[in-house]
N, C-alpha and C positions, 0 to 999 in steps of 0.2 A: 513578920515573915509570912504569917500564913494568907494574909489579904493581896500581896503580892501573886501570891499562887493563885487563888484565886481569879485574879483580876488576868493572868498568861491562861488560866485554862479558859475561861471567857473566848478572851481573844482568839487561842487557836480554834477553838470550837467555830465562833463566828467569822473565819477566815475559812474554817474549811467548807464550812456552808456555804459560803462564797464560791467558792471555787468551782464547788458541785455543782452550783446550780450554773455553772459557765460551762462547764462539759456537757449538760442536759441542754442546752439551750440549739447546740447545731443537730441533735438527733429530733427535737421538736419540729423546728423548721423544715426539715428536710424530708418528716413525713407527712405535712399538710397535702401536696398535691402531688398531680402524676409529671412524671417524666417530659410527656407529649404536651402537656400545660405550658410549654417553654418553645416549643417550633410551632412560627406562625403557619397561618391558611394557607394552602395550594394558591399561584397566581396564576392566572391564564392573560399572558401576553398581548394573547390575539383578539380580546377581546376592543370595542372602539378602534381597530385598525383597517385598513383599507388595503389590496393584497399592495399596492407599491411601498404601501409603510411598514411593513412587515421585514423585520431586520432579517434575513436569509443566511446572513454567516454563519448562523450557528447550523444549518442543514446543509451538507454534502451536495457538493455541486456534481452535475453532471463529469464521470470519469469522462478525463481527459486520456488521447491518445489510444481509442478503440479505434482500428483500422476499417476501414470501409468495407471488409471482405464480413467483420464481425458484426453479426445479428447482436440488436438491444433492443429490450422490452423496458415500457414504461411504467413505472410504480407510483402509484398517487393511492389515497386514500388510506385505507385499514393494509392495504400491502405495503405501501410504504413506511406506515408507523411501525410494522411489527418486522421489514426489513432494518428501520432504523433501530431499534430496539437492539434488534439482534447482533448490529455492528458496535454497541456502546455496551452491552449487558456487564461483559468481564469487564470494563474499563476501569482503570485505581483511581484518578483523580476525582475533582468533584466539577461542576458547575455543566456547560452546556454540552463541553465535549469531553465531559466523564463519562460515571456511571449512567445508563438510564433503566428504569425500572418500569416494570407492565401490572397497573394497578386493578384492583378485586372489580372495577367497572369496565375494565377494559380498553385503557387509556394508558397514554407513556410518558414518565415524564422524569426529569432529574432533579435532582436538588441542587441550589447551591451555594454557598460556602455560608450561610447562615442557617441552613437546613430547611429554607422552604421551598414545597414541591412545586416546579414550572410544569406545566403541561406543554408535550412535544407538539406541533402540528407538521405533516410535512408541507412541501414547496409546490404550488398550487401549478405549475407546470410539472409538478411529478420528479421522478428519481431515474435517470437513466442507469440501466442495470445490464449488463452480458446476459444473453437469454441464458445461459444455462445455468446462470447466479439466480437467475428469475424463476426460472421453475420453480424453486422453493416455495414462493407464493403466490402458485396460480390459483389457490383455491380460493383466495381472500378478495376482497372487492377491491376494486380499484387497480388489480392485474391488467397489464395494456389499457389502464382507463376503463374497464367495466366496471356496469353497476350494481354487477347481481356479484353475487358469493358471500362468504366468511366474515363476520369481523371480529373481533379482537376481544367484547365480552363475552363471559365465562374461560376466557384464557387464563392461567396463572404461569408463574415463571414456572415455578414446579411442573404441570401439567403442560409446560408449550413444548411443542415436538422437535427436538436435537434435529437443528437445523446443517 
């Protein structure tokens, strides 16, 4: 009788050792690396493209249905990315016409649905905008096509001005 005992205390001893080391095993794994180790690199779309290859659906097309009586200014460059920006900031969903976010370089871009960041560009004939939508970003370059003013690095979302 007593070698029987023996031989269960064994056992549950070496069961529970088992066991342990299978509870340890996901807290191991899961503190080797960071978080961001798992979303791949920013892609830049526009890179090797040519502007007719440039898929445009994902950039807002000139507002339809401005009356001809209605003044429009033209937004291309750093004012149109940070008018785009500003149209997509709140947005819930995810991919080109979600969220879009204004990065520590100055640059806009969204994520999507695997979490890597796209860089925005806008549409190389610009953003048709209601002058008085426009205003907002007469400071910025590429207001009616100019090449002088503002752009978009040292902006953060925290510090861009409530549009």
């Amino acid at each position: 009788m007593n070698t029987t005992y023996k031989e269960r205390k064994f056992v549950s001893r070496l069961l529970a050792v088992f066991l342990s080391a299978l509870l340890v095993v996901p807290l191991l794994t899961s503190c080797g690396g960071s978080r961001n180790a798992s979303v791949p690199p920013p892609v830049d779309d526009t890179v090797g493209r040519t502007v007719s290859d440039r898929n445009t659906t994902n950039q807002p097309q000139a507002k339809k249905g401005l009356g001809t009586g209605q003044k429009v200014a033209i937004l291309a460059g750093a004012a149109a990315l940070y008018y785009l920006y500003n149209q997509h900031k709140n947005a819930q969903q995810e991919g080109a016409q979600g969220k879009y976010y204004l990065s520590k370089n100055g640059r806009v871009y969204y994520r999507d649905a695997q979490h890597r960041a796209h860089w925005v560009t806008p549409p190389p004939e610009g953003i048709q905008v209601p002058e008085s939508e426009a205003q907002k970003y007469r400071e910025f370059q590429g207001y009616n096509r100019r090449s002088t003013g503002r752009d978009l690095s040292g902006l953060t979302a925290t510090e861009a001005p409530a549009l």
